[in-house]
Backbone as CSV, one residue per row, in Angstrom:
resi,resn,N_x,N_y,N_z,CA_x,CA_y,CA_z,C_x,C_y,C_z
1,UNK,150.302,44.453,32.697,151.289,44.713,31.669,150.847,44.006,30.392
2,UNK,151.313,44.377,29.267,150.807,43.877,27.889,152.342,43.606,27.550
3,UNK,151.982,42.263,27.141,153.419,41.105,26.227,152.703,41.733,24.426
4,UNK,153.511,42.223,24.036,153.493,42.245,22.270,154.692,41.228,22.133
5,UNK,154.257,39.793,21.890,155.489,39.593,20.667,154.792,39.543,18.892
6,UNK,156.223,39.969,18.496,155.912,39.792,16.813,157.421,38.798,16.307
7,UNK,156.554,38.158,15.684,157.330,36.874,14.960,157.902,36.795,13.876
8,UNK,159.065,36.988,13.871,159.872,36.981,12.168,160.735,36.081,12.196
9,UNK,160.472,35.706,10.681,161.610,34.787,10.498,163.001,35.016,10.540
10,UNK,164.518,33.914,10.453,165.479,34.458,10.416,165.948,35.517,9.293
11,UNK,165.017,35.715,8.307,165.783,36.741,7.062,164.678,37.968,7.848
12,UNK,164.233,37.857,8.649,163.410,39.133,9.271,161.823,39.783,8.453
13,UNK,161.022,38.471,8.337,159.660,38.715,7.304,158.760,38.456,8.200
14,UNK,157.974,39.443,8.310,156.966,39.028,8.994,156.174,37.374,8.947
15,UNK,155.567,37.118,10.631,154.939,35.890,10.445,153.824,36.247,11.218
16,UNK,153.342,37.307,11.958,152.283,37.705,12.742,153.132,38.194,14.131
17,UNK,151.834,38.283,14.819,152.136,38.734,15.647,151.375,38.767,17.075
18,UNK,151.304,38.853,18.291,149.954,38.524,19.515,150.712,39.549,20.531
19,UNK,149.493,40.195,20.980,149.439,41.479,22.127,148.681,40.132,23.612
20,UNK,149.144,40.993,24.358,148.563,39.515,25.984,148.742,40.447,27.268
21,UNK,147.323,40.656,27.214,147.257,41.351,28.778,146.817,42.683,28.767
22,UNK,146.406,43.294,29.771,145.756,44.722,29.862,147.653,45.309,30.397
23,UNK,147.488,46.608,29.962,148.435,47.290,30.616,148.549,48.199,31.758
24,UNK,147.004,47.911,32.033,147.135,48.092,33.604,147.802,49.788,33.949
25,UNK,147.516,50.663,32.975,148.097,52.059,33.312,147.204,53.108,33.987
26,UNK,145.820,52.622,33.831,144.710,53.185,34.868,143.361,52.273,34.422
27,UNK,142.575,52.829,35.532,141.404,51.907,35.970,140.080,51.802,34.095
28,UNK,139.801,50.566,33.743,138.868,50.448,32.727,138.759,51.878,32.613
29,UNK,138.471,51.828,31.117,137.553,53.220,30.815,138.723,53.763,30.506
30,UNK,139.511,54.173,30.871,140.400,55.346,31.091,142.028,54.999,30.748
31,UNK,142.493,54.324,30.536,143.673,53.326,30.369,144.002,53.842,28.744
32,UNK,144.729,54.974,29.221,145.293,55.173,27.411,146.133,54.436,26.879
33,UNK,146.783,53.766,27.588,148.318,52.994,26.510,147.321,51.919,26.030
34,UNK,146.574,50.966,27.592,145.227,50.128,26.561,145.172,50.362,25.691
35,UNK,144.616,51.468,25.258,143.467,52.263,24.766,144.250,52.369,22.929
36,UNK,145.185,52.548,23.472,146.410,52.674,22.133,146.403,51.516,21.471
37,UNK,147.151,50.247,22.430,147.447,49.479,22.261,146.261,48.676,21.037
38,UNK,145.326,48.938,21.646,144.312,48.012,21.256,143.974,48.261,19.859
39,UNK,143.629,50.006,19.910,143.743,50.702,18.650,144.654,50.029,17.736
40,UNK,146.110,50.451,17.901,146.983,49.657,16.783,146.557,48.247,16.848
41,UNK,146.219,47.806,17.206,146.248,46.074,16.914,145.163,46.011,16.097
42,UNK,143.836,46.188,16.733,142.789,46.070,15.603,143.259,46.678,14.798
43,UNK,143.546,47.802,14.245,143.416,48.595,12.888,144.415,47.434,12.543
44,UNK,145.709,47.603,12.555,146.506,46.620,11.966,145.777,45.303,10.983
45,UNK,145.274,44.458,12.038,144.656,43.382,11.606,143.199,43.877,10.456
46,UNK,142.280,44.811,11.011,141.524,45.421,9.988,142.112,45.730,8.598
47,UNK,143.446,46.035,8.687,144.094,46.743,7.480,144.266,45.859,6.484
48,UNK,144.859,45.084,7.177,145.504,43.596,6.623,144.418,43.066,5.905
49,UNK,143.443,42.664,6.716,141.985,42.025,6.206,141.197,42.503,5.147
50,UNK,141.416,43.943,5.215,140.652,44.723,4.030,141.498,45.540,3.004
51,UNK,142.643,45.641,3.277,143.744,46.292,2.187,144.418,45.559,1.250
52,UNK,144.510,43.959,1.810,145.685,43.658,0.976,144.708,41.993,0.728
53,UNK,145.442,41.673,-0.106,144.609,39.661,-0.375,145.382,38.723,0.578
54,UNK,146.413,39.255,1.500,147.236,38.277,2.186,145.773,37.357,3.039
55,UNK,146.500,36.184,3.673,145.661,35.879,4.347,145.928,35.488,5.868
56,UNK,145.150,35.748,6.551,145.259,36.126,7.626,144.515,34.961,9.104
57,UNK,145.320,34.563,10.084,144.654,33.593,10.985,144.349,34.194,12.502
58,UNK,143.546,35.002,13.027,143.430,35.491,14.004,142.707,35.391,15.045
59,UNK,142.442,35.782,16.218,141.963,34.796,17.147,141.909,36.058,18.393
60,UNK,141.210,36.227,19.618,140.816,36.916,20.065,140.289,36.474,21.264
61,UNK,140.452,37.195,22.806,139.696,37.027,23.906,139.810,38.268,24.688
62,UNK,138.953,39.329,24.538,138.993,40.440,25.388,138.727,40.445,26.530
63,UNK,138.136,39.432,27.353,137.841,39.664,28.644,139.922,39.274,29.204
64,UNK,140.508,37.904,28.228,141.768,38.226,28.855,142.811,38.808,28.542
65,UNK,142.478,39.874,27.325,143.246,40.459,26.794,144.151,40.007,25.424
66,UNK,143.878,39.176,25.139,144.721,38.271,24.296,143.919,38.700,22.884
67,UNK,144.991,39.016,22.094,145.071,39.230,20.376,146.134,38.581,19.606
68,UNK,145.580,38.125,18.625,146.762,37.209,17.608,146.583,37.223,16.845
69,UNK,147.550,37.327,15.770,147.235,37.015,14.187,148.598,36.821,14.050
70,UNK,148.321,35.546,12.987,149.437,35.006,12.078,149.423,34.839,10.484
71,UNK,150.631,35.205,10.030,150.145,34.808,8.421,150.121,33.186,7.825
72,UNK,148.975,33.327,7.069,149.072,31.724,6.772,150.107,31.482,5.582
73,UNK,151.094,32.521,4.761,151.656,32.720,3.708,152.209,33.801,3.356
74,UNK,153.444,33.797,3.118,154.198,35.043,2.746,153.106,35.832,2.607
75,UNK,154.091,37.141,2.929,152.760,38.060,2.737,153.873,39.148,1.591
76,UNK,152.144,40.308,1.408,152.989,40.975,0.515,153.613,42.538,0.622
77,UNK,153.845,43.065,-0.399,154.499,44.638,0.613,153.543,45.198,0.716
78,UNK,152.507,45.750,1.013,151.415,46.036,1.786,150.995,45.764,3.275
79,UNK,151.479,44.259,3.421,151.534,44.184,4.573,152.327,44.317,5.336
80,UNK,153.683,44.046,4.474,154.877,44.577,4.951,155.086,45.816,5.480
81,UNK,154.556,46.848,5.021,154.313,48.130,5.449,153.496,48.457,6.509
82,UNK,152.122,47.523,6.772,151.215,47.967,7.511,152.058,47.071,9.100
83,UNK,152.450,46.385,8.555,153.183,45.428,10.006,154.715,46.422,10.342
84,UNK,155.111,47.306,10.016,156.299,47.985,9.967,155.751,49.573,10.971
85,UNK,154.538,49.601,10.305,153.619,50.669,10.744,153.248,50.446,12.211
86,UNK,152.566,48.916,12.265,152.578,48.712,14.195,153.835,48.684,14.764
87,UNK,155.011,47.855,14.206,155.891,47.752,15.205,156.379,49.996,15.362
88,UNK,156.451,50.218,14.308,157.013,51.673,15.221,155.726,52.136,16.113
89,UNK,155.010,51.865,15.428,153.624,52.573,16.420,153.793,51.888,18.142
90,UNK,154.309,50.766,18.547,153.990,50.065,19.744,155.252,50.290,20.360
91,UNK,156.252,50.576,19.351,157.577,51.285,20.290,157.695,52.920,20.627
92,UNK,156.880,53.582,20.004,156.492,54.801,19.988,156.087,54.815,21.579
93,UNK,154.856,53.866,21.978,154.239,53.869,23.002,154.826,53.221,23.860
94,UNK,156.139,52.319,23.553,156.945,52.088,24.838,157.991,53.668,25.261
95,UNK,158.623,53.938,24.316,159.255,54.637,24.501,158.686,55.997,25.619
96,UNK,157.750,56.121,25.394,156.256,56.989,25.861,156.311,56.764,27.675
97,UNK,155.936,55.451,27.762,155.691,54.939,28.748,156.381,53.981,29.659
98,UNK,157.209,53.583,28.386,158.150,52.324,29.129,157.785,50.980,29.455
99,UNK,158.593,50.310,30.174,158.711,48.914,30.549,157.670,48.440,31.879
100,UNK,157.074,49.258,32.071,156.083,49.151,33.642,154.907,48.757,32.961
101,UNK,154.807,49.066,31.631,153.480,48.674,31.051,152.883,47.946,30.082
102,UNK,154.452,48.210,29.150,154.480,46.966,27.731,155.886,46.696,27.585
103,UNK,155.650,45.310,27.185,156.976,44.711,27.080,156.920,44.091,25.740
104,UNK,157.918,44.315,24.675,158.110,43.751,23.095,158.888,42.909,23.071
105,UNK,158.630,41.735,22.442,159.546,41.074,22.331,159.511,40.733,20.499
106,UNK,160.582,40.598,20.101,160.734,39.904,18.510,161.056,38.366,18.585
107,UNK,160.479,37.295,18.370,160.875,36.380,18.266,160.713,35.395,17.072
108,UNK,162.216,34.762,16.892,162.597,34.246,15.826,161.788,32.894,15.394
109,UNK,160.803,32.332,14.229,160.279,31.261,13.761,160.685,30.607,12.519
């Protein structure tokens, strides 16, 4: 299963966000929600990195599945948008698939 939490503050602004775990929906290779998942996350973080001047703290281990990025500083509406863009994109793919495979959580910093 894959943990997405994304981190907002109490007025609801982005602070980043970390994906954790394979989702386990079929064998390597072949694992589309993975396959999704992973997609939105890199691009996300790619976007961020190359679209906008925010700045960005991210961190990475694919053999255990683990992706993170946090902002080091308000960010701006660009990213606001591109982080608005994953969260529907990763509920898209729950809704899809459900709770057997990804689980979202929002949590407050």
């Amino acid at each position: 299963m894959t943990d997405i939490t994304i981190w907002k503050t109490p007025e609801g602004k982005y602070r980043g966000f970390e994906c954790n775990g394979h989702a386990d929906f079929a064998v390597y290779g072949k694992d589309v929600v993975c396959a999704a998942l992973s997609v939105l996350t890199i691009n996300t973080i790619n976007s961020i990195d190359q679209l906008t001047d925010d700045r960005i703290d991210e961190s990475a281990d694919e053999n255990a599945g683990i992706i993170s990025c946090h902002f080091t500083n308000n960010i701006s509406e660009k990213t606001e948008l591109l982080m608005q863009s994953f969260e529907l994109g990763v509920n898209s793919i729950y809704r899809q698939y459900g709770k057997k495979f990804l689980n979202i959580k929002i949590k407050e910093v």
